[in-house]
C-alpha positions in Angstrom: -61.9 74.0 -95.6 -60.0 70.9 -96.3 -57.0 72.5 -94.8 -58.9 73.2 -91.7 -60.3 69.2 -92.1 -56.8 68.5 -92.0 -55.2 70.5 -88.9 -58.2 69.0 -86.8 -57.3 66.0 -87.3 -53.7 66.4 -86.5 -54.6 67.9 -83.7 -57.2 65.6 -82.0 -54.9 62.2 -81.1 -52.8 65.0 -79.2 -56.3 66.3 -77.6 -56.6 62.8 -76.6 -53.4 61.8 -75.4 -53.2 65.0 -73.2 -56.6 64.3 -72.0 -55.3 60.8 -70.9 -52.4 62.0 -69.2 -54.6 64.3 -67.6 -56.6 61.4 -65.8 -53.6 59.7 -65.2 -52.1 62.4 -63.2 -55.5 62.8 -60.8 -55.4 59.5 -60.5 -52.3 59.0 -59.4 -52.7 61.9 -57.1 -55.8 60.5 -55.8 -54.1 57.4 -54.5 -50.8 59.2 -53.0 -53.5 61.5 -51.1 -55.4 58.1 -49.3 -58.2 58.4 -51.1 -59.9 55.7 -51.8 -58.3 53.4 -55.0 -60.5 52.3 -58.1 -60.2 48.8 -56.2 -61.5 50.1 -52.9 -64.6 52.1 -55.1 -65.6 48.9 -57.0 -65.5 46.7 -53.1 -67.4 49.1 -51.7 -70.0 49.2 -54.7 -70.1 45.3 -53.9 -71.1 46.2 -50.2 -67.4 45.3 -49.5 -66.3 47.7 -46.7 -62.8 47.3 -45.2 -61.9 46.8 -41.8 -60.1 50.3 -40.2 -58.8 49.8 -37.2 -57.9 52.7 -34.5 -54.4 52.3 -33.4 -55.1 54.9 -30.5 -58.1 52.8 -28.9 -57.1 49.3 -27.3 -57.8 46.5 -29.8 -59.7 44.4 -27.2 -61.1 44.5 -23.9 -58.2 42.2 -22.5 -55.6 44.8 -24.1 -57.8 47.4 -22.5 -57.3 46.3 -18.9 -53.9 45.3 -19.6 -53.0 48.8 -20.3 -54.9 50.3 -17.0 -53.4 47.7 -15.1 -55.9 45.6 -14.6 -55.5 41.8 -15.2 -56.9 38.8 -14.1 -53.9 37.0 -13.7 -51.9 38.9 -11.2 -48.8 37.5 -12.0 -49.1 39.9 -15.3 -50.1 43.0 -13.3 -47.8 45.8 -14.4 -45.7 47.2 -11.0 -47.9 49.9 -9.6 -50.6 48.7 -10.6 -54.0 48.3 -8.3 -53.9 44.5 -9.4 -50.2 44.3 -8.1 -50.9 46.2 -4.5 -53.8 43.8 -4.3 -51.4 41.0 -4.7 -48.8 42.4 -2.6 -51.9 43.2 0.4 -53.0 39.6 0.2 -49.0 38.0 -0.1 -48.1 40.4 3.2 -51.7 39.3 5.4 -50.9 35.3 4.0 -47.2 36.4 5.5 -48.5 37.5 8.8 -51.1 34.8 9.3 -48.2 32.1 8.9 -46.1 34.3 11.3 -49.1 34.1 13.6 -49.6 30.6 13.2 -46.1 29.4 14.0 -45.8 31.5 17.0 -49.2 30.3 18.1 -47.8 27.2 17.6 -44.3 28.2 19.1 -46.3 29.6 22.3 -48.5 26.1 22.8 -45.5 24.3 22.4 -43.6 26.0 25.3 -47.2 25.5 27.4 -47.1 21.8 26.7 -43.4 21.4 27.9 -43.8 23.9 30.8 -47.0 22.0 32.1 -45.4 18.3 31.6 -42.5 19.9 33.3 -44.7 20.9 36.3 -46.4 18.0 36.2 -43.2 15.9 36.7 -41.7 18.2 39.4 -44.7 18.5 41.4 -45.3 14.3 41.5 -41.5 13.6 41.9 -41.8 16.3 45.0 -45.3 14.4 45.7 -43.8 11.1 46.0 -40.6 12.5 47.8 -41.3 12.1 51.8 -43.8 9.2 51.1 -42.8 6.0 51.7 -40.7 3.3 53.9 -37.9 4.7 55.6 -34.8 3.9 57.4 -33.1 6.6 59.0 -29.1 6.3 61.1 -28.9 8.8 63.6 -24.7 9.1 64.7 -24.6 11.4 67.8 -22.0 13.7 68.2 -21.4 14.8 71.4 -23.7 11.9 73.3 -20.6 9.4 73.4 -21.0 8.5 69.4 -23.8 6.5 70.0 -26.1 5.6 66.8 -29.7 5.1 66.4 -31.4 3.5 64.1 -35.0 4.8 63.3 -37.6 2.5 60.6 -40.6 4.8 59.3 -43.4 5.2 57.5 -44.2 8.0 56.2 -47.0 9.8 54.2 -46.5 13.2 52.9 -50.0 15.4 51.8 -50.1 18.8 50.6 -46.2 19.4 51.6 -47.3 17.8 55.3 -45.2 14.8 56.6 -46.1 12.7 58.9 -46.2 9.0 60.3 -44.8 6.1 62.6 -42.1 3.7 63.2 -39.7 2.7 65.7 -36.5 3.8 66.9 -33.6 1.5 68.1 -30.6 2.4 70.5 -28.3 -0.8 71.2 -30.7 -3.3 72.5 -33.7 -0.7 73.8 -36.3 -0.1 71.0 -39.1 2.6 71.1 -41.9 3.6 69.1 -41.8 6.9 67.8 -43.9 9.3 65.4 -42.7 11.7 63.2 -44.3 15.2 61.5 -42.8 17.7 59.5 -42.7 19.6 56.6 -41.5 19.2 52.7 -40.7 21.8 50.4 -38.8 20.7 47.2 -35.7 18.7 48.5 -35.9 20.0 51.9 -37.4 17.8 54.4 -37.6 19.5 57.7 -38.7 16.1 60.3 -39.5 15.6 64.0 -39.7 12.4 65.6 -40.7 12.1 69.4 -40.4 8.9 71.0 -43.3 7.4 73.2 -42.7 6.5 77.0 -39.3 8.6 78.0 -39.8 11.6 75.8 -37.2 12.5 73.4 -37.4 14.8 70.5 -35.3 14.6 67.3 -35.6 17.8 64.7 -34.2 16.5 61.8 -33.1 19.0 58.6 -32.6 17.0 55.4 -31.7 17.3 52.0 -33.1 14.9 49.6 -32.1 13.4 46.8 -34.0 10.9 45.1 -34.6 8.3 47.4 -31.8 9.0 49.7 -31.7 12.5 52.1 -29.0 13.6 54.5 -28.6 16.5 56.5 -28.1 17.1 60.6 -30.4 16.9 63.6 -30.6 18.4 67.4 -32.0 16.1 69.7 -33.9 17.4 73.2 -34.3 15.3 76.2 -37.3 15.9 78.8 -34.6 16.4 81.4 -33.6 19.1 79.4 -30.3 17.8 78.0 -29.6 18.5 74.1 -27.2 17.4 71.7 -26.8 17.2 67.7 -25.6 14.8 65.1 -25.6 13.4 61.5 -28.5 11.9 59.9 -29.0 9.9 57.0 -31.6 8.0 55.2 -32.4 5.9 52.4 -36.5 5.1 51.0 -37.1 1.6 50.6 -40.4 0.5 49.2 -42.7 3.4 48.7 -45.5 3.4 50.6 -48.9 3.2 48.7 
């Protein structure tokens, strides 16, 4: 009996440190598998529950809509993306409406210089025929002789037309005058009062000078041509 006393109690402090590393081993186990550590068990007895996050799922709803491609900010949308095509839509129509802007603006320029253009041409060729004139008539075939014609003339709507006097040497006659205008060309015919004579003037103006040639007609029917020149004094209001 004492003997067996004996062996038992050799025996137990290896029991015991067999039963130890027993636990020890589980335990250890128990932690390499992720289970949950004698820390973790004691926390979670506290009401202490740890914090797992996902790594799959987005960690917030910014990071969430960065990932689909959806941002506020579009200078962060990701190429592709709907945000970016948004961007790129409303950069191209911003593009275009400039474009349109500037040729609108292009296109009313040119208007504004064509119409003060046409204004200038059409009172410059307004104010052409109208005034004071004084007119030297150098015959050609009739001996040489020159005439000196004074007018004053009025031109409406492209019509010409007016009064003066026409001087040969010492004889001086009245005369009126009618005709046409178109740009420079001044197309003019005087006829002289008392013995009928008729001048048909073709000019080419220039400012307030014209030149050109004439044919005169006679009411004995005699006919001749010359030079003609003229220069506009003080227009006529």
């Amino acid at each position: 009996m004492r003997i067996e006393i004996k062996m038992l109690m050799m025996l137990l402090p290896l029991v015991l440190v067999a039963a130890f590393s027993i636990l020890f081993i589980n335990a250890h186990a128990i932690d390499n598998d992720g289970s949950e550590s004698a820390d973790q068990l004691i926390d979670a007895s506290n009401g202490i529950v740890p914090i797992v996050v996902d790594t799959r799922f987005p960690a917030s709803p910014q990071e969430s809509r960065r990932l689909q491609g959806i941002d506020n900010n579009p200078n962060n949308a990701a190429p592709g993306s709907s945000a970016s095509s948004v961007t790129s839509t409303q950069d191209a129509t911003t593009q275009a409406e400039s474009a349109a802007l500037n040729q609108n603006a292009t296109v009313n320029s040119e208007s504004a210089n064509e119409t003060a253009s046409t204004v200038t041409i059409s009172a410059t060729e307004a104010s052409t025929a109208s005034g004071n004139w004084s007119f030297v008539l150098n015959d050609r075939t009739n001996n040489g002789k020159l005439k000196e014609a004074a007018l004053a003339l009025t031109e409406s709507d492209h019509v010409v037309f007016g009064s003066g006097n026409i001087t040969e040497g010492n004889n001086t006659r009245q005369v009126t005058a009618s005709g046409l205008e178109d740009g420079n060309r001044l197309d003019l015919n005087l006829t002289t009062l008392g013995t009928v004579n008729l001048y048909m003037l073709s000019l080419t103006t220039n400012g307030d000078s014209a030149a050109g040639e004439y044919r005169a007609h006679s009411a004995d029917g005699q006919s001749w041509t010359g030079n003609a020149t003229g220069t506009k004094s003080v227009p006529q209001s």
